[in-house]
KEKOLFI-435276 format. One record per residue (C-alpha): x, y, z; residue in one letter. Coordinates in steps of 0.1 Angstrom, whole numbers. Layout:
BEGIN
{east = X&north = Y&up = Z&rest = A}
...
% end
This chain:
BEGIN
{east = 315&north = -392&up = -297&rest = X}
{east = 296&north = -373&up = -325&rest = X}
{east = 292&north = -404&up = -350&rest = X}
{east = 283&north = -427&up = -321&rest = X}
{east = 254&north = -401&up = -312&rest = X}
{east = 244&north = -391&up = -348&rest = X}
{east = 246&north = -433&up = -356&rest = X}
{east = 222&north = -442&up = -326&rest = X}
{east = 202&north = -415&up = -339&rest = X}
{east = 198&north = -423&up = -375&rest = X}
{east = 186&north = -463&up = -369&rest = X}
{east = 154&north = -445&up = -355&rest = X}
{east = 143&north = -430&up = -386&rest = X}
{east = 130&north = -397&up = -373&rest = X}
{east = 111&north = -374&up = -396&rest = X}
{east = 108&north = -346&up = -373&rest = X}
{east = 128&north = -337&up = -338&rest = X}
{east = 129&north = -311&up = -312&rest = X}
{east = 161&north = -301&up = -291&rest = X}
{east = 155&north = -285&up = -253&rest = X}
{east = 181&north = -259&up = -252&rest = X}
{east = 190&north = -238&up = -222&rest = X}
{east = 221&north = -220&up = -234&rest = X}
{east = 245&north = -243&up = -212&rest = X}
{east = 272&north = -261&up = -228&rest = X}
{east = 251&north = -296&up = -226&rest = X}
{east = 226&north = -287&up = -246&rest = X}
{east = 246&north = -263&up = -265&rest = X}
{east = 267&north = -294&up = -279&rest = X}
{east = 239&north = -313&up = -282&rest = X}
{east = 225&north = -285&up = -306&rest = X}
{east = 256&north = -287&up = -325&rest = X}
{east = 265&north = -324&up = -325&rest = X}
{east = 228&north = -329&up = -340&rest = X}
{east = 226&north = -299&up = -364&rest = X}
{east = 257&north = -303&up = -379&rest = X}
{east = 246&north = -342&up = -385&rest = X}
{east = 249&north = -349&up = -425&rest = X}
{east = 225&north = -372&up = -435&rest = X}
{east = 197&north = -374&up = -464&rest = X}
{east = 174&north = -387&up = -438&rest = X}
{east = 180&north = -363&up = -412&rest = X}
{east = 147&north = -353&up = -391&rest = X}
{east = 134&north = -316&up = -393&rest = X}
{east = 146&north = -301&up = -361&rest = X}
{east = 131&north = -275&up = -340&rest = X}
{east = 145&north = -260&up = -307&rest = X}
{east = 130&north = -251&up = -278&rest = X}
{east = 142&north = -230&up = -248&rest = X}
{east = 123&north = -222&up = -210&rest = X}
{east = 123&north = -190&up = -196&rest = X}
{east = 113&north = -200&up = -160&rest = X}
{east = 112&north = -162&up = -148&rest = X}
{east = 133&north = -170&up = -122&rest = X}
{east = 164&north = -151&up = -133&rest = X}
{east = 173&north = -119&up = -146&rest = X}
{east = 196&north = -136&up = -169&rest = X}
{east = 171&north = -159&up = -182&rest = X}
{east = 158&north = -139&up = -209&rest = X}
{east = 194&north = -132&up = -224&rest = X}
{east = 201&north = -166&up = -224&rest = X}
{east = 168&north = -175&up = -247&rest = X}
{east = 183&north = -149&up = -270&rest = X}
{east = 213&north = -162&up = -272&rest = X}
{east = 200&north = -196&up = -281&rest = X}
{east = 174&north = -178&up = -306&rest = X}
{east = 205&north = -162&up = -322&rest = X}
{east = 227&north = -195&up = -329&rest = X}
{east = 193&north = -209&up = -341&rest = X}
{east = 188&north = -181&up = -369&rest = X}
{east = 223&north = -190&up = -377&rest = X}
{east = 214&north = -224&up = -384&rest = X}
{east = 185&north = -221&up = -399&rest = X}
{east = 165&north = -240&up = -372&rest = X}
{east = 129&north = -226&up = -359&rest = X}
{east = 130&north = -218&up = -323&rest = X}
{east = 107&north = -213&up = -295&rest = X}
{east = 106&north = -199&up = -265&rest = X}
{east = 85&north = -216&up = -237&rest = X}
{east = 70&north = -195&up = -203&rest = X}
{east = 51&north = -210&up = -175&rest = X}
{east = 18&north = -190&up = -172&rest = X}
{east = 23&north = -192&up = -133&rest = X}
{east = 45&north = -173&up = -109&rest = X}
{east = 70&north = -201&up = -103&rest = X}
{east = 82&north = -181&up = -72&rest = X}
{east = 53&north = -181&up = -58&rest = X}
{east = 45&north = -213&up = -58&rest = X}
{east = 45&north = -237&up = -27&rest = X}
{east = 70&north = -266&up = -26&rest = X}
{east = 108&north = -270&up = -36&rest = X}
{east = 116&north = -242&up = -57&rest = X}
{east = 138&north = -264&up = -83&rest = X}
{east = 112&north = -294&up = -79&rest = X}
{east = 88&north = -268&up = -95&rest = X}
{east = 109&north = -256&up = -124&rest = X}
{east = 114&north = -290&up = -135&rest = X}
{east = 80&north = -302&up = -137&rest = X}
{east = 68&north = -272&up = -152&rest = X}
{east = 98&north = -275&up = -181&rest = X}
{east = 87&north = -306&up = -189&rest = X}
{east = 53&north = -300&up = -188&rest = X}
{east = 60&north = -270&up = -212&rest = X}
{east = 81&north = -292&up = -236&rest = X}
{east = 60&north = -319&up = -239&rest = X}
{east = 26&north = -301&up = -246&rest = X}
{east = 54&north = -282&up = -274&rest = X}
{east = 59&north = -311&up = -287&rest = X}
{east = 26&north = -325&up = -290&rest = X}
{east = 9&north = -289&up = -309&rest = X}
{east = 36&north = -297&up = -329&rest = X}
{east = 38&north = -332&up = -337&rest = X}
{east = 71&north = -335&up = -331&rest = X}
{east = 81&north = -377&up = -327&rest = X}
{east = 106&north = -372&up = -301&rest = X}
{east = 125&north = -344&up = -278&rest = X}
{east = 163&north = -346&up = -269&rest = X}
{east = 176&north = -334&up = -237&rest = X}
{east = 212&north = -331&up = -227&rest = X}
{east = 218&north = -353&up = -196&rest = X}
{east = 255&north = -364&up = -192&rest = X}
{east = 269&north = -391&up = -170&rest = X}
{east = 275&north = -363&up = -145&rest = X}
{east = 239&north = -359&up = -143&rest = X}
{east = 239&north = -394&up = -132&rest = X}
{east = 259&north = -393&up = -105&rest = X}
{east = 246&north = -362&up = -92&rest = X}
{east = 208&north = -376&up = -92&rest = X}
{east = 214&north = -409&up = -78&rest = X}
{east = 231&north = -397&up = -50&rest = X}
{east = 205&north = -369&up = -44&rest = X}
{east = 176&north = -397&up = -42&rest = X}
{east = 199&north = -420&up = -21&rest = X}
{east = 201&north = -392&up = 3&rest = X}
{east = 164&north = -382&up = 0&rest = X}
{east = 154&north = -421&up = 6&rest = X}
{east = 143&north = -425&up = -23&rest = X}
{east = 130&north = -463&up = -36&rest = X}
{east = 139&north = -484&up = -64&rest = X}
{east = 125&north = -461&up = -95&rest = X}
{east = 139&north = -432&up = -75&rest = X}
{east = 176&north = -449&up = -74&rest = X}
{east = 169&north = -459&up = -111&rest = X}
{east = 189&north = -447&up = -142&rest = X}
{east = 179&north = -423&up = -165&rest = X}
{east = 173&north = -441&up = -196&rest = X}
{east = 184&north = -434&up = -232&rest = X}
{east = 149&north = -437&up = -245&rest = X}
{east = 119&north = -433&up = -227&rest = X}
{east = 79&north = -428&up = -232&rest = X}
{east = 66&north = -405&up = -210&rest = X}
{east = 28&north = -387&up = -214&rest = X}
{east = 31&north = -398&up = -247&rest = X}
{east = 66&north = -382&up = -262&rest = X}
{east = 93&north = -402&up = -266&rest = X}
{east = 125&north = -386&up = -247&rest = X}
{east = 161&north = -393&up = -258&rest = X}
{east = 188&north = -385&up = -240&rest = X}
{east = 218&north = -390&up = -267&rest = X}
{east = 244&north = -379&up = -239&rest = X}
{east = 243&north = -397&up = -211&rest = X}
{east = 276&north = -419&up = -216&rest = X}
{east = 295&north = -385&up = -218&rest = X}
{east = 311&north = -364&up = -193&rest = X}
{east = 305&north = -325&up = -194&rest = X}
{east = 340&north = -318&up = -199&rest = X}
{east = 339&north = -340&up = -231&rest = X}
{east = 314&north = -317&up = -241&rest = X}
{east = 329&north = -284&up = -233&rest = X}
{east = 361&north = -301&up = -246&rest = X}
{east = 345&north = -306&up = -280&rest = X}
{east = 325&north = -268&up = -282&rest = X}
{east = 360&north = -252&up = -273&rest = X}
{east = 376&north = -269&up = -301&rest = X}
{east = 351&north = -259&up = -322&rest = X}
{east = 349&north = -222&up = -316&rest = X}
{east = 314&north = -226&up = -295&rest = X}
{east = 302&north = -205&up = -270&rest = X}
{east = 280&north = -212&up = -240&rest = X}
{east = 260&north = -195&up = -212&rest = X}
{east = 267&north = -204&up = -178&rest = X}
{east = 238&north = -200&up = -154&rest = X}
{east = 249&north = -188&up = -123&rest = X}
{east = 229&north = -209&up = -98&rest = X}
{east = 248&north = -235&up = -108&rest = X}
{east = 277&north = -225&up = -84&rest = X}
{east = 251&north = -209&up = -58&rest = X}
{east = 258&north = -233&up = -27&rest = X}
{east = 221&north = -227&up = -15&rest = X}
{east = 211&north = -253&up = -43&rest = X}
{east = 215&north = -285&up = -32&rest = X}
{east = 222&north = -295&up = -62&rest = X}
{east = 257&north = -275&up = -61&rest = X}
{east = 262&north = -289&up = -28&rest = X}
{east = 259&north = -324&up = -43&rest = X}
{east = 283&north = -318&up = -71&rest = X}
{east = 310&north = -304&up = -48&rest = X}
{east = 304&north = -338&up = -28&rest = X}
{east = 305&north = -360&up = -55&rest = X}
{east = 338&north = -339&up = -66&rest = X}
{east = 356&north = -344&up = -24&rest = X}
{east = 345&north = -383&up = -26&rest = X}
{east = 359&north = -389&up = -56&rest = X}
{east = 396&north = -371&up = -52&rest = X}
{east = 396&north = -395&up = -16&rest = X}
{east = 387&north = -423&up = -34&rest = X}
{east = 353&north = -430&up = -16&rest = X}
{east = 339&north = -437&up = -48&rest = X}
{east = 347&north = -458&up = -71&rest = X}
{east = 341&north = -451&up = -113&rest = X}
{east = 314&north = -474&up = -118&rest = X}
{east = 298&north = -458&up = -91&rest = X}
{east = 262&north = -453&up = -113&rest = X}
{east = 261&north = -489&up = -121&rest = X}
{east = 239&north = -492&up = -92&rest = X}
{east = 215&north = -470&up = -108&rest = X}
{east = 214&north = -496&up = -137&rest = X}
{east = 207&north = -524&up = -116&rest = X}
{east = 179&north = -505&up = -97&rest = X}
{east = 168&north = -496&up = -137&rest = X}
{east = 160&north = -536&up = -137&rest = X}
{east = 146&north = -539&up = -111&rest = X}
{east = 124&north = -509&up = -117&rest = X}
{east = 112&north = -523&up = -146&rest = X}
{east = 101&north = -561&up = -137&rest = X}
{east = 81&north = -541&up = -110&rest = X}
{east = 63&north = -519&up = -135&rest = X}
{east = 57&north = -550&up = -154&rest = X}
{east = 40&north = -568&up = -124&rest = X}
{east = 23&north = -536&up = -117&rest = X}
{east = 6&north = -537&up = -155&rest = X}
{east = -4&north = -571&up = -155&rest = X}
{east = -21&north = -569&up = -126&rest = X}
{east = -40&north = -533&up = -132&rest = X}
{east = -52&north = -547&up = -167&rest = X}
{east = -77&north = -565&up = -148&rest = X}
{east = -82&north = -546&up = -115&rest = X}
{east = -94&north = -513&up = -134&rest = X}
{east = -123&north = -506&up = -151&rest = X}
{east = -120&north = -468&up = -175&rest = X}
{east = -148&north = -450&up = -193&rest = X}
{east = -147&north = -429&up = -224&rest = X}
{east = -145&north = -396&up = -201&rest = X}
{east = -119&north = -408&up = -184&rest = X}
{east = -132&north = -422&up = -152&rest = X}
{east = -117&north = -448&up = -135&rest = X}
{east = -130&north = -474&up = -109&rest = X}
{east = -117&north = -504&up = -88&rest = X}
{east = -128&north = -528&up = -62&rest = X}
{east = -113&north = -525&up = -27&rest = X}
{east = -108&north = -561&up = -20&rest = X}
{east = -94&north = -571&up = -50&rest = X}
{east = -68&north = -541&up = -44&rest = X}
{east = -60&north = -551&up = -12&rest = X}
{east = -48&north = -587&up = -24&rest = X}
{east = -17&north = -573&up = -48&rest = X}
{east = 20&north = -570&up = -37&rest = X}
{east = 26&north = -537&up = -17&rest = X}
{east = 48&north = -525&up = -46&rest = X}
{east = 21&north = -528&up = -70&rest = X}
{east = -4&north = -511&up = -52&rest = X}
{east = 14&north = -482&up = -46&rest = X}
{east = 24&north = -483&up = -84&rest = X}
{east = -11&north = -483&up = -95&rest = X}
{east = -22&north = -449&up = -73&rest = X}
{east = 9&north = -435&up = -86&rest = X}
{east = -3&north = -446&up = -121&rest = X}
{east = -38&north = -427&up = -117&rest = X}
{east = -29&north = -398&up = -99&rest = X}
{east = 1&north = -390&up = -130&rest = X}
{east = -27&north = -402&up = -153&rest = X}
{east = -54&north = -379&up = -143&rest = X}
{east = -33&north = -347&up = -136&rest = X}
{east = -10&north = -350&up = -168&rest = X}
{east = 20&north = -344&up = -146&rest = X}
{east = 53&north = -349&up = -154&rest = X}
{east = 67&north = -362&up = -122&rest = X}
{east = 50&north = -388&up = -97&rest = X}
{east = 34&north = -377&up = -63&rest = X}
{east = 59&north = -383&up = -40&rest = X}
{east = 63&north = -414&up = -16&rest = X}
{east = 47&north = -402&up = 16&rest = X}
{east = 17&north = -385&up = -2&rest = X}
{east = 7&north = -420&up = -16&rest = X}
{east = 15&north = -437&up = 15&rest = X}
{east = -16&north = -413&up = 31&rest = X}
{east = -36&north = -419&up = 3&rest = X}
{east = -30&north = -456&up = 5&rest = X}
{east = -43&north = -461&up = 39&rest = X}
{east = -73&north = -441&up = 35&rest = X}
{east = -84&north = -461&up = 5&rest = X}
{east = -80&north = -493&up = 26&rest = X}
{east = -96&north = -474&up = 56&rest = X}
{east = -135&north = -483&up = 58&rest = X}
{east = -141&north = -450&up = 70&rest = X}
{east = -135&north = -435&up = 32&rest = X}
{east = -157&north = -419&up = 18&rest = X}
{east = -137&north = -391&up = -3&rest = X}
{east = -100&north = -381&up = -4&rest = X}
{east = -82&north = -360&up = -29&rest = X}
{east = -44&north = -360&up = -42&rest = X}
{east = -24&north = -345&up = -69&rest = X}
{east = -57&north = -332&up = -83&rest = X}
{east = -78&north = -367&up = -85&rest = X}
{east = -106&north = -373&up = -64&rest = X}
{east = -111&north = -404&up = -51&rest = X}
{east = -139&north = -416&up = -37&rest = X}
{east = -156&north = -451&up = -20&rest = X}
{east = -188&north = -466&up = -20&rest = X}
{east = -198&north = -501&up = -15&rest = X}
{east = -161&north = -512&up = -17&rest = X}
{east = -161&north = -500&up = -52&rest = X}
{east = -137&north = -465&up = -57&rest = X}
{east = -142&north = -445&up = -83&rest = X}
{east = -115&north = -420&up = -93&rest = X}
{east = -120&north = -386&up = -114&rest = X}
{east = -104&north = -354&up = -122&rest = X}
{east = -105&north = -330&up = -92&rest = X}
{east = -129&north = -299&up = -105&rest = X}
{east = -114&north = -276&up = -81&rest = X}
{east = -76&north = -276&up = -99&rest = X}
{east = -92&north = -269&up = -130&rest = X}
{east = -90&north = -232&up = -145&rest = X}
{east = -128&north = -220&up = -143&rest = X}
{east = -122&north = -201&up = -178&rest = X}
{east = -95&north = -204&up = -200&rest = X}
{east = -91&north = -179&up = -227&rest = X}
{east = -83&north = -197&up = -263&rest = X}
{east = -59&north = -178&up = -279&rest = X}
{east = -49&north = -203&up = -306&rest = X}
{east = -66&north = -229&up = -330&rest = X}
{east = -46&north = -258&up = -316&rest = X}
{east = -38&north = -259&up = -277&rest = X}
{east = -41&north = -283&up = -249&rest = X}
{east = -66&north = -279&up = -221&rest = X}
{east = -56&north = -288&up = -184&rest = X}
{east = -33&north = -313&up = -196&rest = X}
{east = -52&north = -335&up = -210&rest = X}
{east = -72&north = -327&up = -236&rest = X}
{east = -60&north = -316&up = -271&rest = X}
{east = -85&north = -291&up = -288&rest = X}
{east = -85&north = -281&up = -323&rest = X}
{east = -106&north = -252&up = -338&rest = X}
{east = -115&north = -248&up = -375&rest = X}
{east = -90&north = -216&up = -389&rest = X}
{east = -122&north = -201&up = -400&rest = X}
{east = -135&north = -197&up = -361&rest = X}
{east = -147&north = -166&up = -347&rest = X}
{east = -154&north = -149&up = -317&rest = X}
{east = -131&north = -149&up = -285&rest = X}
{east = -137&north = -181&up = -269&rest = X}
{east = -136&north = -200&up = -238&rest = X}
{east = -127&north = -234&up = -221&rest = X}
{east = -148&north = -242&up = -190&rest = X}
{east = -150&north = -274&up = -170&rest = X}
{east = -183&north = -287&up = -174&rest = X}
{east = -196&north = -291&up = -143&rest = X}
{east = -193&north = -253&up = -140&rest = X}
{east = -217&north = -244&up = -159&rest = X}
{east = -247&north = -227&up = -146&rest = X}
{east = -282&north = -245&up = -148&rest = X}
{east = -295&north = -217&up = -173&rest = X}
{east = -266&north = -232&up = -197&rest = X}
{east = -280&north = -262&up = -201&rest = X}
{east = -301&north = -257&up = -231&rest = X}
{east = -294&north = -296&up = -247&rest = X}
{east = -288&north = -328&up = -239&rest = X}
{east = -266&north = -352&up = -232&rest = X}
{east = -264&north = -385&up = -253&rest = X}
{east = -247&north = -403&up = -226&rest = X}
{east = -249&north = -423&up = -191&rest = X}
{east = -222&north = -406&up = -174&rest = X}
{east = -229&north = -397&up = -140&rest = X}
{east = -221&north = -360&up = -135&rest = X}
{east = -188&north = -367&up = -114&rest = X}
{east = -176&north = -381&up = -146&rest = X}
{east = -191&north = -356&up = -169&rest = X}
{east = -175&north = -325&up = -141&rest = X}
{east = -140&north = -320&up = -154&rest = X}
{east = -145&north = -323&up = -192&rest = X}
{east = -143&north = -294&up = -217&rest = X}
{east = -168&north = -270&up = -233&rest = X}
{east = -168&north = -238&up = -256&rest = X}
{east = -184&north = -213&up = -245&rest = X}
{east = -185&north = -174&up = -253&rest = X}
{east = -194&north = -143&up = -225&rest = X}
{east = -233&north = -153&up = -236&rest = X}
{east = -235&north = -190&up = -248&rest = X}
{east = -224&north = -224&up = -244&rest = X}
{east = -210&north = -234&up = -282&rest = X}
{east = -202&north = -273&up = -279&rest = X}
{east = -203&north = -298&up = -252&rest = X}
{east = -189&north = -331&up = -259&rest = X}
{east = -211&north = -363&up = -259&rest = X}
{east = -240&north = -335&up = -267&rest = X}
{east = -267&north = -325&up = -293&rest = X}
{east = -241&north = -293&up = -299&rest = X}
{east = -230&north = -292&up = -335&rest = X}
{east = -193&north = -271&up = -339&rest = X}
{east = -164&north = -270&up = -359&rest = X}
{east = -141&north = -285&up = -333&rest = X}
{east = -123&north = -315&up = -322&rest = X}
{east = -118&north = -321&up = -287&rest = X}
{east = -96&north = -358&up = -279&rest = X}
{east = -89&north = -367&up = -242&rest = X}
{east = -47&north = -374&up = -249&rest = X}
{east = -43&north = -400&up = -221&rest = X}
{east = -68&north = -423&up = -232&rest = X}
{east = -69&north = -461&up = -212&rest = X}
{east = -45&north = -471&up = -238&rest = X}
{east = -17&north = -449&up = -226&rest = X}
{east = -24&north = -453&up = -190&rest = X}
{east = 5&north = -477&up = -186&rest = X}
{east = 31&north = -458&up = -200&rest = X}
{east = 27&north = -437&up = -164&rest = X}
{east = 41&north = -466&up = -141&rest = X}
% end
């Protein structure tokens, strides 16, 4: 197991890695396995661990992963959500998720990492497929995790997923490793645990059969040739600008396979809010039949506007689920997902991010060198202090900044 992992690992010729580690004995082994690897051209690795603030063991565990990592030598961080994930509206696990991975990924990206492991097994396989089956889920839903994937622009590898998680415990018993167990994982209010412990009575009466995930892997196929179509066809259906606006005839729409339309508003709205996971089935299907709905005029989802005008629609960031002022606290840090901004070390002053079509008409002392309309113009950046606007993209402004919009056209298709 360990030389199979380390071997498909070392034909990538990393330079630099990171490890998500929770404390439990997936990602525990996976910690081990990788940094016990010998190798001259082993990556630099760096571990990172999420404290969703939804347990009171949470913060132990972190420790406890922070304490093997000093061990090792390896640099760890620990990663909080900035919002009350209790408080949030929708599925409580949903939420954790998509903010982990949102909370990795921007990691990874302030620290130019080339890739991020995660500790999936087999198990996790099993469990998720039949969860979407169950849910009604469609093809992409029913698909496999892959070993490799490029999603909002890290490259994920899951090194595990051909192993069971008693293989793993197996090899961290033999070894003399410890592990945390979180307790959820056996609370029967999950539905996850109620999964597993279905997954566990079907199997022991024979209801399912080993190669039970293979259909997963044949939904991966078919998942893919769909994406494919989807590409092909949005290369010449939308039109982007350099602030990240994106537009689209009606008609012309209209005219591609079901599939593909539905892929393409998926595509935008993941594009434009910088999320992790896609909007969900019957939140496109709404969308979809307003946008083919004469009546249009404006309609909002996941944070995108959308909006129709002569059977043209133009799509933009949604100014209302933007944060009106963000406080910079360090030189390097991304800014509602979607745009990295760097600061000069030798920067003074406490600073601010605000959207700029909040700024107040007594701001706007200079000019724009562009012919965006304002809609466009609305959900980029500025830097601003308690007094004074500093720099404004596309502007007469002069500061020691860089601001880059991360999802640029280029990288739209890597959300189908």
């Amino acid at each position: 197991m360990i030389k199979q992992v380390v071997s498909n690992l070392a034909s990538l010729k990393l330079s630099s890695c990171g490890i998500a580690v929770s404390g439990g004995s997936d990602s525990i082994a996976l910690f081990h396995i990788i940094t016990e690897w010998e190798a001259e051209n082993k990556p630099e690795i760096f571990v990172a661990s999420v404290d969703h603030g939804l347990r009171s063991e949470s913060k132990a565990e972190v420790e406890f992963v922070k304490k093997i990592c000093d061990m090792k030598g390896v640099k760890h961080f620990s990663l909080k959500p900035t919002m009350n994930l209790s408080e949030a509206q929708g599925n409580l696990q949903d939420n954790a998720r998509s903010a982990r991975y949102q909370l990795l990924r921007n990691w990874a990206i302030l620290n130019d990492l080339q890739c991020i492991l995660i500790g999936h097994t087999l198990d996790d396989q099993e469990e998720n497929l039949l969860i979407r089956f169950l849910r009604g889920s469609g093809v992409d839903g029913l698909a496999s995790m892959e070993n490799m994937v490029v999603r909002n622009e890290i490259l994920w590898i899951r090194p595990l997923l051909k192993y069971r998680k008693e293989e793993l415990r197996n090899y961290l018993r033999n070894n003399n490793y410890s592990w945390r167990d979180d307790p959820s994982n056996h609370d029967d209010k999950y539905q996850r645990v109620k999964i597993r412990k279905l997954l566990k009575q079907l199997k022991s009466n024979g209801l399912i059969a080993p190669n039970f995930v293979k259909t997963a892997d044949h939904m991966l196929r078919a998942s893919k040739l769909s994406k494919e179509i989807a590409k092909h066809n949005s290369k010449t259906l939308l039109s982007f600008n350099d602030v990240g606006q994106i537009t689209f005839e009606v008609e012309k729409f209209s005219q591609l396979f079901g599939d593909t339309q539905f892929r393409i508003l998926s595509g935008i709205i993941s594009w434009f809010s910088g999320k992790f996971y896609k909007p969900r089935f019957s939140q496109l299907e709404n969308m979809h039949s307003k946008i083919l709905n004469d009546k249009l005029t404006s309609a909002t989802l996941g944070g995108t506007v959308f909006k129709k005008e002569n059977g043209t629609i133009t799509v933009t960031r949604e100014l209302a689920s933007i944060e009106e002022n963000y406080l910079v606290k360090e030189e390097k840090f991304i800014w509602d997902n979607r745009w990295l901004i760097t600061l000069k070390p030798e920067t003074q002053g406490k600073l601010y991010v605000r959207p700029y079509g909040l700024l107040g008409l007594n701001d706007h002392r200079f000019s724009i060198t562009s012919e965006f309309d304002k809609n466009a113009l609305a959900p980029i950046p500025t830097i601003i202090t308690n007094k004074s606007v500093k720099f404004v993209p596309l502007s007469n402004l002069e500061y020691d900044i860089d601001i880059k919009l991360l999802n640029q056209d280029s990288e739209f298709y890597k959300f189908f």
